[in-house]
C-alpha positions as CSV (number, residue, x, y, z in Angstrom):
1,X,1.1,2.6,-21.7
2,X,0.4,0.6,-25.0
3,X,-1.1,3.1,-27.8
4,X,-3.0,0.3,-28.6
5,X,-4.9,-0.4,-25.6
6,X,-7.8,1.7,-26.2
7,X,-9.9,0.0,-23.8
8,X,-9.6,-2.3,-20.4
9,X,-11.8,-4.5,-18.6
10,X,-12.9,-5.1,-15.2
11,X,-14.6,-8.0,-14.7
12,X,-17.1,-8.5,-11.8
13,X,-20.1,-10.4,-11.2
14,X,-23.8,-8.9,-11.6
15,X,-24.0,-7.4,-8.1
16,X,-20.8,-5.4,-8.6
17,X,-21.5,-4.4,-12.1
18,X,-25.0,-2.9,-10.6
19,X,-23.1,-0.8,-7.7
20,X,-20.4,0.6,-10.3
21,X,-23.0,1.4,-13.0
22,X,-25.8,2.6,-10.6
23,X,-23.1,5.0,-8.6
24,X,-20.2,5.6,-10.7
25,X,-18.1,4.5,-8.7
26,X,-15.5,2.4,-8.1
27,X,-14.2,0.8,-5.0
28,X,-10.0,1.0,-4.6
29,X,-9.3,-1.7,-1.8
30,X,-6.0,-2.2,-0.5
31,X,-3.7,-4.8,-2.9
32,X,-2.1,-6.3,0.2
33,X,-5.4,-7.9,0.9
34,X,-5.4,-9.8,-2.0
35,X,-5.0,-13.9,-2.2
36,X,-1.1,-13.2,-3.6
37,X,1.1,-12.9,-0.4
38,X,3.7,-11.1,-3.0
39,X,1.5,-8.3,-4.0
40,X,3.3,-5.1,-3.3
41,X,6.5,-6.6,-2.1
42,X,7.7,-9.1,-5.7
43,X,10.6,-6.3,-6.4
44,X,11.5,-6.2,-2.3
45,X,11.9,-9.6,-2.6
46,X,13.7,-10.2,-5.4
47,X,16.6,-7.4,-3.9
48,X,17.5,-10.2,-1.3
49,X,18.8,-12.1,-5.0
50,X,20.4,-9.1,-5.9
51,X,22.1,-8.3,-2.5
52,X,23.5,-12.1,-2.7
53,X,24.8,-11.2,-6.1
54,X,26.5,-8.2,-4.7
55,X,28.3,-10.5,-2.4
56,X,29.4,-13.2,-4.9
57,X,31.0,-10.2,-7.1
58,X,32.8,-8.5,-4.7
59,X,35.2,-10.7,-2.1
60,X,36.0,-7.7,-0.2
61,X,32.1,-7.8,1.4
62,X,32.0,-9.5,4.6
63,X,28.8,-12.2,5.7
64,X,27.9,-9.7,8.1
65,X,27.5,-7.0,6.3
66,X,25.3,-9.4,3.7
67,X,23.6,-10.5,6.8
68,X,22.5,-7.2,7.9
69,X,21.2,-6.0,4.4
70,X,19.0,-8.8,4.4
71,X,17.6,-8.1,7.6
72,X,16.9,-4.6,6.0
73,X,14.6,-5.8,3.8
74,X,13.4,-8.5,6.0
75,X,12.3,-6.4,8.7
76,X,10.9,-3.5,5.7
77,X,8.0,-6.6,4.3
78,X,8.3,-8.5,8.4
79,X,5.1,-9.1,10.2
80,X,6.9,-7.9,13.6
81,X,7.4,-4.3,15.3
82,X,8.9,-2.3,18.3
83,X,7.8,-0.4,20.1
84,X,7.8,1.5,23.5
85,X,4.9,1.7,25.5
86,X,4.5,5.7,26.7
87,X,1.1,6.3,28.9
88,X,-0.8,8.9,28.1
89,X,0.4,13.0,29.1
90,X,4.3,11.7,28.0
91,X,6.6,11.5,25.6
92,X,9.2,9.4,24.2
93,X,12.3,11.7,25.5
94,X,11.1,12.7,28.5
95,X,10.6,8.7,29.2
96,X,14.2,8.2,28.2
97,X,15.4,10.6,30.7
98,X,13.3,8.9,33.7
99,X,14.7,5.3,32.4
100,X,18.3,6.7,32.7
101,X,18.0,8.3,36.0
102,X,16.6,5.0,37.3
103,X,19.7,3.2,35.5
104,X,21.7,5.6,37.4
105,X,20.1,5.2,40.9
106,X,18.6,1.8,41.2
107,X,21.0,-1.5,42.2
108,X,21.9,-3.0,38.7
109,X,20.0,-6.2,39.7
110,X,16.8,-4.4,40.0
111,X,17.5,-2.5,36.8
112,X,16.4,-3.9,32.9
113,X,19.8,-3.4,30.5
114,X,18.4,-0.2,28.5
115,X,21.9,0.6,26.5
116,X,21.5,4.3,27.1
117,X,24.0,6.5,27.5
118,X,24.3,8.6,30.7
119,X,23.1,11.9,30.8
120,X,23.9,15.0,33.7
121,X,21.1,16.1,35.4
122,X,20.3,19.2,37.8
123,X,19.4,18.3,41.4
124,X,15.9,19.7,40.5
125,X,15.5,17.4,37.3
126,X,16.5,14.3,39.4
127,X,13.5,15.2,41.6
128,X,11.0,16.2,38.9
129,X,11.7,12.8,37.6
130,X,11.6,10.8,40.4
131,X,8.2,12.2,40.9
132,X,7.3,11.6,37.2
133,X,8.2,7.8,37.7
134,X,6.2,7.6,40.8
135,X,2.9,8.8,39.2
136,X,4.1,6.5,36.1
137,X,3.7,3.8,38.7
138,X,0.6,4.7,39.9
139,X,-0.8,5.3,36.7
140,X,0.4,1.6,35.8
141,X,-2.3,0.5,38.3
142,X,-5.5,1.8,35.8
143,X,-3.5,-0.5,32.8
144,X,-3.0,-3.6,34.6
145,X,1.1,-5.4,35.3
146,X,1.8,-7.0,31.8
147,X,3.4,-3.6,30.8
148,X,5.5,-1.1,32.3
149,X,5.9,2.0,31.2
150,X,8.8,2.2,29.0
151,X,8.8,-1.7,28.2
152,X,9.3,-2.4,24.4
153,X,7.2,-5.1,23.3
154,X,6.2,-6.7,20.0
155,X,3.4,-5.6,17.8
156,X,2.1,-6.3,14.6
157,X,4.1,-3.9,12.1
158,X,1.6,-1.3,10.3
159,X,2.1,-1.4,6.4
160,X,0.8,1.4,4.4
161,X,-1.8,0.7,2.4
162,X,-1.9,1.0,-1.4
163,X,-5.2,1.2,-2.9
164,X,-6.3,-0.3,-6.6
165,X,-8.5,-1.5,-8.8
166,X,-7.8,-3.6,-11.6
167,X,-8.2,-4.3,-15.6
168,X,-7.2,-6.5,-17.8
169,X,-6.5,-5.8,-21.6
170,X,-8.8,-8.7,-23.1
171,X,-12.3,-8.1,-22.1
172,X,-13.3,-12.0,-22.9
173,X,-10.5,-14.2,-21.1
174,X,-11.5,-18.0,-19.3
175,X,-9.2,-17.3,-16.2
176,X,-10.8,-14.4,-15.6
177,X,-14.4,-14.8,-16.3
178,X,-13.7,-18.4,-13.6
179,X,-11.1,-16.1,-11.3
180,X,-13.4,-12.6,-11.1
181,X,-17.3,-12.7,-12.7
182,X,-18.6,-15.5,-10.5
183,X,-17.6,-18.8,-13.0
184,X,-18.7,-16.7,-16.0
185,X,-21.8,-15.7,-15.1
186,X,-21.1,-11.9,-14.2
187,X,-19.9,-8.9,-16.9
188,X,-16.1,-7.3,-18.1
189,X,-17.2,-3.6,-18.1
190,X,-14.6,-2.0,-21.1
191,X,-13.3,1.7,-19.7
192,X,-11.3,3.5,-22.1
193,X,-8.0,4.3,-21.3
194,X,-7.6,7.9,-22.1
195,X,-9.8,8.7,-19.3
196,X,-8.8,6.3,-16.8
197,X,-4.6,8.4,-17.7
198,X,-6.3,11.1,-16.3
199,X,-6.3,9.5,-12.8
200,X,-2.5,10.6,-11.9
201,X,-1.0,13.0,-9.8
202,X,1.9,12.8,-7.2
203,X,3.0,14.5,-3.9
204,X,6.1,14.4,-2.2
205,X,7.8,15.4,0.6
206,X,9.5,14.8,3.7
207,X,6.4,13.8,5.3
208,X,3.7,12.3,3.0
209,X,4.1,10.4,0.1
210,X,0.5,10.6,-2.1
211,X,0.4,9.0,-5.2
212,X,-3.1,8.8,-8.0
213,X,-1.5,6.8,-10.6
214,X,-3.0,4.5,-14.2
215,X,-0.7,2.5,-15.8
216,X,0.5,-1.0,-16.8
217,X,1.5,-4.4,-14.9
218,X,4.9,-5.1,-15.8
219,X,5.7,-9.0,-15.8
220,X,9.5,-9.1,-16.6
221,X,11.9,-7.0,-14.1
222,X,14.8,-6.6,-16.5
223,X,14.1,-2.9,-16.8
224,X,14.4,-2.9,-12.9
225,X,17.6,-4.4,-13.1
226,X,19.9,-1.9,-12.5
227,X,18.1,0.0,-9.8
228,X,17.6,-3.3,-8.1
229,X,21.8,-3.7,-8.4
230,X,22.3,-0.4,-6.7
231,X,19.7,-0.6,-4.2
232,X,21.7,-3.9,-3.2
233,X,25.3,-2.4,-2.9
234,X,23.8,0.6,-0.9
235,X,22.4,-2.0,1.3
236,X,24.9,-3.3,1.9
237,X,26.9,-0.3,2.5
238,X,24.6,1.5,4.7
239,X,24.7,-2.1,7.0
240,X,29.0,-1.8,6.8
241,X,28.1,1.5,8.3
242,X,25.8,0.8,11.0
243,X,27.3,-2.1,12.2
244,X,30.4,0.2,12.9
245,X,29.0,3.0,14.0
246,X,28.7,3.4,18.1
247,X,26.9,7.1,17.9
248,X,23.4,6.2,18.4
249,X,22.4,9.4,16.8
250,X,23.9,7.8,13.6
251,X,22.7,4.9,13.6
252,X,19.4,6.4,13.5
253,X,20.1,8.3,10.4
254,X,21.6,5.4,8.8
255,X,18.6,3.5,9.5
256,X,15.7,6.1,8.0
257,X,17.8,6.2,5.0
258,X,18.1,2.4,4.2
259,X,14.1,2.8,5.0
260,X,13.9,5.5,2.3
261,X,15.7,3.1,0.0
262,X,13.6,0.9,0.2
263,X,10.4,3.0,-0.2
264,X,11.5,3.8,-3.7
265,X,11.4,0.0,-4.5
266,X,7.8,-0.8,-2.4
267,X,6.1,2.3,-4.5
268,X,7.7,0.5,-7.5
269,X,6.5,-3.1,-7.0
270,X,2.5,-2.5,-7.0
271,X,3.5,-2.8,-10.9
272,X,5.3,-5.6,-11.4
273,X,4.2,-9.3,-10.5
274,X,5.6,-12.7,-11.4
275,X,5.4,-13.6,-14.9
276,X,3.1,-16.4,-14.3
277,X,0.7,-14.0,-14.4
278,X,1.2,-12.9,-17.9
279,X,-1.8,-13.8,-19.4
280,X,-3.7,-11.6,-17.5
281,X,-2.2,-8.5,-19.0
282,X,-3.2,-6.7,-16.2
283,X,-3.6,-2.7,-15.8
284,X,-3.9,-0.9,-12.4
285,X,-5.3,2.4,-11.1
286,X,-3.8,2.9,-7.7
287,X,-4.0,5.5,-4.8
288,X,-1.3,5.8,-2.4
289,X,-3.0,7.2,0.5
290,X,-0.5,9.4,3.3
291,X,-1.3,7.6,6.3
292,X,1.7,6.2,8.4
293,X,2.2,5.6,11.7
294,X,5.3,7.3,13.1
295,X,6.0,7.5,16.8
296,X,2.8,5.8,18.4
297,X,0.3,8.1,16.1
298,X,-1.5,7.2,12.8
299,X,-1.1,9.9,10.6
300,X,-3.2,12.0,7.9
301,X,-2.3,14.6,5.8
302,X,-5.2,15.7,4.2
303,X,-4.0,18.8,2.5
304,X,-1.9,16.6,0.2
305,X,-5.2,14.5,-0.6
306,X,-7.1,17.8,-1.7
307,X,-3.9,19.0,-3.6
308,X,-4.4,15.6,-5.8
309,X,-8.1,16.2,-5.6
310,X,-8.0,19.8,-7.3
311,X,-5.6,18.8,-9.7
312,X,-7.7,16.0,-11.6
313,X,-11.1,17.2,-11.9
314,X,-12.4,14.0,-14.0
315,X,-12.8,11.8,-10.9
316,X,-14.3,12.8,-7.1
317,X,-12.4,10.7,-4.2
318,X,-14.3,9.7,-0.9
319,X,-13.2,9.2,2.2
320,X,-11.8,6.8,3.8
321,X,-14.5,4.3,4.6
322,X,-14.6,0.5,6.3
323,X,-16.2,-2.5,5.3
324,X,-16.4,-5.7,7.0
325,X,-14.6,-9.0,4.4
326,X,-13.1,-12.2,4.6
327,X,-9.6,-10.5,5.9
328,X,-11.7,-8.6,8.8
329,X,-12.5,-4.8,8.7
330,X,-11.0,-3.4,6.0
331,X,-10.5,0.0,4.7
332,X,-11.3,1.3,1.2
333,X,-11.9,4.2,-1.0
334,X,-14.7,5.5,-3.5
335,X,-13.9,7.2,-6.5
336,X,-16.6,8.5,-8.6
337,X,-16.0,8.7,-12.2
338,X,-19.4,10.4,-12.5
339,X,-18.3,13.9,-14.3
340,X,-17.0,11.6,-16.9
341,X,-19.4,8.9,-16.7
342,X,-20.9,9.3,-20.4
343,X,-17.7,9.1,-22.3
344,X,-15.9,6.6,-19.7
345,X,-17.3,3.2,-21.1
346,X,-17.0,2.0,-24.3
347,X,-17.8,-1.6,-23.9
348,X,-19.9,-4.4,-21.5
349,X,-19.5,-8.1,-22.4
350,X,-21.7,-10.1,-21.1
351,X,-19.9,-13.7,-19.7
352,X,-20.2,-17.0,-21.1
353,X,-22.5,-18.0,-18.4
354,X,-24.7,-14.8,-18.2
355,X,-28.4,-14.8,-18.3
356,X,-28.9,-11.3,-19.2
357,X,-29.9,-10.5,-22.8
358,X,-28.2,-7.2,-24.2
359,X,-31.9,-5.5,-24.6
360,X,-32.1,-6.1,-20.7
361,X,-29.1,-4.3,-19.9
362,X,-29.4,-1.6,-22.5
363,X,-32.6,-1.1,-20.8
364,X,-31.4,-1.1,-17.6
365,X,-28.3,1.4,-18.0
366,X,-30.3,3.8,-20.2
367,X,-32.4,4.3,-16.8
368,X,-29.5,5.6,-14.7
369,X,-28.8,7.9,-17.8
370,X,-26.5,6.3,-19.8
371,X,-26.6,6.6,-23.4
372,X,-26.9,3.3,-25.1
373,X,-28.9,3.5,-28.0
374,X,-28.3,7.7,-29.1
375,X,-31.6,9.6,-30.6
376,X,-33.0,7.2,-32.8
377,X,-31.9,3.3,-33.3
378,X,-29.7,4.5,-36.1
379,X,-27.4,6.6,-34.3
380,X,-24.1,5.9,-33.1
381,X,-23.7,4.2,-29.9
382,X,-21.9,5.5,-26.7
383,X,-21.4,2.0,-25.8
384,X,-21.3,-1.2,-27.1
385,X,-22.9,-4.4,-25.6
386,X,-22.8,-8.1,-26.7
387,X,-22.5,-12.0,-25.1
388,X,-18.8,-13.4,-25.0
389,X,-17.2,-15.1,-28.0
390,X,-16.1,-18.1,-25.3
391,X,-18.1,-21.1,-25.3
392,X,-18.2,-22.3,-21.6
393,X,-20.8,-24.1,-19.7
C-alpha cells in the first residue's frame, strides 16, 4: 500500500451512491462477472508463457510433458467438467464396485471400457451388488434414459467465486466518470484507506480457503516473476510424473497437488491486471468466500466466515444473497461499514455532468446522520464535498 494514498474513490452513479450512503453498505459482487474475460485468471495465463520458457531452457524436457502442463492450467481456468452421475442413497465407491462387478460378469460387448482395476469380492458382495444395480435400474426409470447411473458426462466447471469492490486512486478521472458514474453524471465517493486496511483477515486449511483482504492492483508482474518460473518447472514436473505413473491412487495425488499449485497463483491474480489498465490505479477490497464444490456437493464452511467475522469488528458481513443482472442470477455480499460510518468518508465529488449542488447533498447526507457541516458552520468538516475540476459536457 502507497503511504500516500490517504483516500480512494468509488465511482457510481446517483442510485448507487443513495443505497451505499443510505445503508452503509457496500455490495462485493463476484470479479469473474465483470466485462474483462481475464479478471482473476491474467497471472494463470501468463504461466502457459512461462511453462514454454521452461521448455526452450532446458532440452532435456520432452513436448509431452510441456503438453500436459498446459493442459493443467487449461483445464484449472476451462469452461468444461467431469463428472459421474450417482443417484440419490449412493456413493461414489460403492458405485465403482457395482461398475466392476458388471465389467467382470457382463460379455465385453455389452460392457462401456471403465479402466478399473479388478477387485475380489465375497460371494455375498457379488449378490448385494447385483441387487444394488437392479434397483439402480429401476430407479433410472423416475430420471429418464439420457443417463445411466455411473455415466460421466460433461458439465459446466464451477469456479469459486471471489468477491470485490473497487477504487480508484484519483477521485476525478474521464475514463471513469464515462466507464462507472453514468457518462459523468453520477458521484466518486472518497473512503479513506486506513479503515478500508482494516478489512483483512485470512483462513487456511486443508479444507477452506477464506480470505478478507484491501490492497493495491498491481499492473506490472515482474515481482511475480520468479514464482511464476517455479510454478512452470513444477508443472511440468508433476505432468513427467503423471504421465508415468500407472497407480491410479498416484495419479490422484499428483493431480490435487498441481491443483494446489495453481491455487496459490488464482488467489494471487485478483491483483494484478494488464497494464493497459494503468491509468486506473485501481485498489480492491476482496472476499474469498469457502464455497467449493467437491464430490457432487456445494460446500460452506461457515465457522471460518465467523472466525473472519470476530476478528475485524469495523465492518458487519451479510449473507450470501442473489440478485437478478445482465449475466443471470448472480450472487453477492453486503458489507456494512456502519460501526465506522462517521470516520469512513473523507470526500464526495460530484461528476462533471451532475446536477446536484453540494448544499443538496450536504443536506441530504446530514439526514441519515452524517456529519457534514460539525456544530456550527465554522467547524471542521467530517467530509468534504465539491463539483469535479473536469470540464465535460
Amino acid at each position: 500500500m502507497e503511504e500516500s494514498k490517504y483516500i480512494v474513490y468509488h465511482y457510481c452513479d446517483l442510485n448507487a451512491f443513495l443505497n451505499i450512503m443510505y445503508s452503509k453498505k457496500f455490495w462485493l459482487s463476484d470479479v469473474k462477472k465483470s466485462n474483462d474475460d481475464d479478471e482473476g485468471k491474467y497471472l494463470l495465463k501468463k504461466l502457459q508463457a512461462y511453462i514454454d520458457v521452461a521448455n526452450l531452457a532446458d532440452n532435456n524436457i520432452k513436448r509431452e510433458w510441456i503438453e500436459k502442463a498446459h493442459q493443467f492450467v487449461a483445464d484449472y481456468i476451462g469452461k468444461k467438467d467431469q463428472r459421474m452421475f450417482i443417484p440419490k442413497g449412493y456413493n461414489y465407491e460403492g458405485l465403482l464396485e457395482i461398475q466392476k462387478e458388471l465389467k467382470k460378469n457382463l460379455e465385453q460387448d455389452e460392457v462401456l471400457d471403465f479402466n478399473l482395476e479388478e477387485v475380489e469380492l465375497t460371494k455375498e458382495q457379488l449378490e448385494q451388488e447385483k441387487n444394488c444395480w437392479k434397483m439402480l435400474e429401476e430407479e433410472r426409470r423416475d430420471f429418464g434414459n439420457n443417463l445411466n447411473p455411473g455415466d460421466i458426462y460433461k458439465t459446466d466447471k464451477f469456479d469459486t467465486p471471489i468477491y470485490t469492490i473497487c477504487f480508484s486512486g484519483n477521485g476525478d478521472l474521464l475514463s471513469q466518470w464515462r466507464g462507472y458514474a453514468k457518462d459523468g453524471t453520477g458521484v466518486s465517493i472518497g473512503f479513506k484507506t486506513k479503515y478500508l486496511e482494516k478489512w483483512k483477515s485470512a483462513i487456511f486449511n486443508k479444507k477452506i480457503n477464506l480470505i478478507a483482504r484491501f490492497d493495491k492492483v498491481n499492473y506490472v508482474d515482474y515481482d511475480m516473476e520468479y514464482l511464476l518460473q517455479l510454478k512452470s518447472r513444477n508443472l511440468i514436473n508433476y505432468a513427467k510424473e503423471i504421465l508415468g505413473e500407472t497407480n491410479e491412487e498416484m495419479i490422484l495425488l499428483g493431480k490435487l497437488a498441481v491443483e494446489q499449485e495453481l491455487d496459490e497463483i488464482a488467489e494471487k491474480s485478483i491483483f494484478y491486471k494488464n497494464e493497459l489498465f494503468q491509468e486506473e490505479d485501481e485498489y480492491r477490497l476482496i472476499y474469498c468466500d469457502s464455497m467449493r464444490c467437491k464430490e457432487g456437493k456445494f460446500i460452506h464452511n461457515l465457522n471460518g466466515r465467523k472466525q473472519i467475522q470476530n476478528s475485524i469488528k469495523d465492518f458487519k458481513l451479510s449473507e450470501m444473497k442473489y440478485r437478478v443482472g445482465s449475466e443471470g442470477i448472480v450472487s453477492y455480499f453486503e458489507l456494512s461499514f456502519e460501526p465506522i460510518a462517521d470516520e469512513i468518508i473523507g470526500e464526495i465529488i460530484l461528476g462533471p455532468k451532475c446536477k446536484m449542488t453540494t448544499a443538496e447533498v450536504e443536506f441530504l447526507l446530514s439526514s441519515w446522520g452524517y456529519n457534514c457541516l460539525g456544530n456550527n458552520t465554522y467547524d471542521q468538516r467530517s467530509i468534504y464535498i465539491h463539483h469535479s475540476d473536469l470540464s465535460y459536457r
